[in-house]
BAVO-840285 format. One record per residue (C-alpha): residue in three letters; x, y, z. Coordinates in pm, 1 decimal. Each point is the difference from the previous one (the first is absolute). Layout:
+------+----------+----------+----------+
: rest :       px :       py :       pz :
+------+----------+----------+----------+
:  ALA :        X :        Y :        Z :
...
+------+----------+----------+----------+
This chain:
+------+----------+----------+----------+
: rest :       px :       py :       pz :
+------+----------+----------+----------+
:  UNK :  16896.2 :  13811.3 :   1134.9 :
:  UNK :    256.2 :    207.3 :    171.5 :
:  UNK :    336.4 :    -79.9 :    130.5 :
:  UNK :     58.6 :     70.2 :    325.9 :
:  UNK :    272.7 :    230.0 :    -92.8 :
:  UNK :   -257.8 :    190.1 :   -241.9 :
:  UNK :   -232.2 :     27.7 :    280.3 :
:  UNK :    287.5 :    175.7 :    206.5 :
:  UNK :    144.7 :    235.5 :   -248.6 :
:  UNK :   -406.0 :    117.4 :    -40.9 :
:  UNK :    -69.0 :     30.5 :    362.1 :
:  UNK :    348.8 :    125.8 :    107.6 :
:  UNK :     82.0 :   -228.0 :    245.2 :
:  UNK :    242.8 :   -248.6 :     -3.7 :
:  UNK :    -31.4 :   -385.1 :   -160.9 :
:  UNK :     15.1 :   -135.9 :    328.8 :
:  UNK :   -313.8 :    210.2 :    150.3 :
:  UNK :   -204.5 :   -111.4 :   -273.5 :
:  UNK :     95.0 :   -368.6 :     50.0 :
:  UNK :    -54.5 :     19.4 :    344.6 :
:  UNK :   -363.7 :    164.5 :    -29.3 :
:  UNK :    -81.4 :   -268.5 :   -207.4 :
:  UNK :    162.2 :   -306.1 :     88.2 :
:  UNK :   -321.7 :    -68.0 :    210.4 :
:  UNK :   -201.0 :    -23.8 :   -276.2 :
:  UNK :    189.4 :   -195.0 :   -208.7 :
:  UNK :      9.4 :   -222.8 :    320.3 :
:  UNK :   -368.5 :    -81.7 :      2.7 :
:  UNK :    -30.0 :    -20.8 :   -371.7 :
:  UNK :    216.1 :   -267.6 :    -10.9 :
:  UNK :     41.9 :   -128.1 :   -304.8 :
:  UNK :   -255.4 :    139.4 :   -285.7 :
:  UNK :      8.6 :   -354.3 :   -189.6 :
:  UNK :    -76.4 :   -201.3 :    250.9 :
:  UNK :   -251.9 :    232.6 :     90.2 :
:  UNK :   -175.2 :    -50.3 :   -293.7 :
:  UNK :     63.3 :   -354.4 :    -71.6 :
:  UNK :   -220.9 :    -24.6 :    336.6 :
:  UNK :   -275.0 :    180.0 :   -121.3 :
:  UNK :    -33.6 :   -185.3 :   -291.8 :
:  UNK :      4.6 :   -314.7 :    172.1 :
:  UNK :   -162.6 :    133.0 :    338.7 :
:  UNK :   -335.2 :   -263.8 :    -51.3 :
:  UNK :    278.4 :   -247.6 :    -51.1 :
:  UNK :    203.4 :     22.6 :    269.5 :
:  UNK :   -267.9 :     79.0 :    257.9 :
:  UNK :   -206.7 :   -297.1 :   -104.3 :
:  UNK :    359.8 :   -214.8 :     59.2 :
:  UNK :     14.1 :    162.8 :    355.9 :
:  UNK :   -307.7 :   -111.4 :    106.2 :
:  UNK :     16.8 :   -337.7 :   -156.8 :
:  UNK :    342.1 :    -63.6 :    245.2 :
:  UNK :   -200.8 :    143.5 :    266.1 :
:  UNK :   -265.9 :   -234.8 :    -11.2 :
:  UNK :    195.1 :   -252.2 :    -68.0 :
:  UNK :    183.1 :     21.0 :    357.1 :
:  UNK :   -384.6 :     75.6 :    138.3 :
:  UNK :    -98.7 :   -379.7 :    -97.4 :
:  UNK :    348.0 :   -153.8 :     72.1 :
:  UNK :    -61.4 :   -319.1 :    240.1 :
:  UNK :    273.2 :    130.0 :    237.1 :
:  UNK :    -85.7 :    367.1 :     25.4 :
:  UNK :   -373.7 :    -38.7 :     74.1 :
:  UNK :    126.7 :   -224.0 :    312.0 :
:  UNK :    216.3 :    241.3 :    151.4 :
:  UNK :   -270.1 :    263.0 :    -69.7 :
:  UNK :   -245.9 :    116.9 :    312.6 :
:  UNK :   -369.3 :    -33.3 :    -58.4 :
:  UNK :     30.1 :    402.7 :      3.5 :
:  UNK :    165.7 :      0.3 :   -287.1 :
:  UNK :   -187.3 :   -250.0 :   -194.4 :
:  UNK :   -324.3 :    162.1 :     92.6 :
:  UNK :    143.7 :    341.6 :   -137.6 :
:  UNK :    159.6 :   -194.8 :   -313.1 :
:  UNK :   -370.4 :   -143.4 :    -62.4 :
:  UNK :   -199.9 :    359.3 :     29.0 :
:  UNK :    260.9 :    175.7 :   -199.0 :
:  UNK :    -32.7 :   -277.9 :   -264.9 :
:  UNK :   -394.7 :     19.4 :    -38.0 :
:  UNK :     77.5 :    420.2 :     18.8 :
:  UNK :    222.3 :   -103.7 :   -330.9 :
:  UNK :   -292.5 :   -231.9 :   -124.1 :
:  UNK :   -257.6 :    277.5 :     37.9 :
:  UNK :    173.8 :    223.0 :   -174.6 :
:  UNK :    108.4 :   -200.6 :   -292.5 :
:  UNK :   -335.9 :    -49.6 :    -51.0 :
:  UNK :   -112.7 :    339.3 :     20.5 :
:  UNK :   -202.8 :    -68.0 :    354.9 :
:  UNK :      3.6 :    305.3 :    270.2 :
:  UNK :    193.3 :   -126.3 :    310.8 :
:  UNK :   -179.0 :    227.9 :    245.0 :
:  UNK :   -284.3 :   -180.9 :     -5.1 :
:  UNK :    136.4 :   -368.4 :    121.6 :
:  UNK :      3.0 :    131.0 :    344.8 :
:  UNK :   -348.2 :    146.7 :     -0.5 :
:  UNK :   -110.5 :   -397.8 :   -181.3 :
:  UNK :    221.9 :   -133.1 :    296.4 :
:  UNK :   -194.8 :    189.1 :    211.6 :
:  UNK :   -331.5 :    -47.3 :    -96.6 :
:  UNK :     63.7 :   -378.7 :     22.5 :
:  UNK :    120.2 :     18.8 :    343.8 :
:  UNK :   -282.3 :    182.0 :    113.9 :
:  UNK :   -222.1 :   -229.7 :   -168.5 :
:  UNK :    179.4 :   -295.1 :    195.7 :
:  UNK :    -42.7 :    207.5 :    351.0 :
:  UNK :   -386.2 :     27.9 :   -114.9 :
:  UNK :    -67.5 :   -323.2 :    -79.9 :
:  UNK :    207.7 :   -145.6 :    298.9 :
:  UNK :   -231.7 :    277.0 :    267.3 :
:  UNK :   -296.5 :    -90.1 :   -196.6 :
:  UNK :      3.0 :   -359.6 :    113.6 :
:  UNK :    -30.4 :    173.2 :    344.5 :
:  UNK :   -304.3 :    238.8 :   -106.3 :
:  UNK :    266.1 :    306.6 :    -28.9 :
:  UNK :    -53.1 :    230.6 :   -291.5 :
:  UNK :    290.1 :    248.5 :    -12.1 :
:  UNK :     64.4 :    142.4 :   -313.8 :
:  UNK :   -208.1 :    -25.2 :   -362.4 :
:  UNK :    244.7 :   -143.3 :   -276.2 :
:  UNK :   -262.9 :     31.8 :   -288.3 :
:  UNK :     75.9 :    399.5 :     46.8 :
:  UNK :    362.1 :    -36.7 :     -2.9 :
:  UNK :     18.3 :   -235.2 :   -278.1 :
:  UNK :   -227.1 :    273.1 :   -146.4 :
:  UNK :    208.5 :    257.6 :     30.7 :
:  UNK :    293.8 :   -164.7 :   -100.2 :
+------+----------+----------+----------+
């Protein structure tokens, strides 16, 4: 590794020009160990992350103060999370969501003789 004053006498500039061309980049390096002693416990630290966040997602208190908006999204991101762990598609829960829905409207305009749509085909297709 070069100095920064090696780097100067090479390119023929001064020591400051090269420090201030890459002070940037030493910026958003940051520091190379602690770089690396989060990569080798990345797994670790992101499994810790989402343990606190959960952990404030079942607190007593917060889910009072939260709106049913927000539960509702907590809930379909968690069964997104769910899905995925266990290597389920997620694209497909809306088209089971909607073939059950349309299977309720059916059902409910059947009682009145009303045949709208055919669900065997869609569950076919699905």
């Amino acid at each position: 590794m070069l100095s920064y004053e090696q780097i100067a006498t090479q390119l023929d500039v001064p020591k400051s020009t090269v420090y201030k061309q890459l002070k940037p980049f030493i910026d958003a390096i940051g520091d190379p160990g602690a770089i690396k002693a989060y990569e080798d416990n990345e797994p670790q630290l992101i499994s810790a992350a989402k343990l606190k966040i959960f952990t404030q997602m079942v607190d007593d208190d917060v889910l009072k103060k939260a709106s049913l908006n927000n539960l509702a999204y907590a809930h379909t991101q968690l069964n997104t999370v769910k899905r995925l762990e266990e290597g389920k598609a997620t694209a497909h829960v809306a088209y089971a969501d909607l073939s059950r829905r349309m299977k309720d409207i059916d059902d409910e305009l059947a009682q009145y003789g009303i045949k709208v749509s055919d669900n065997d085909q869609l569950e076919d297709d699905l």
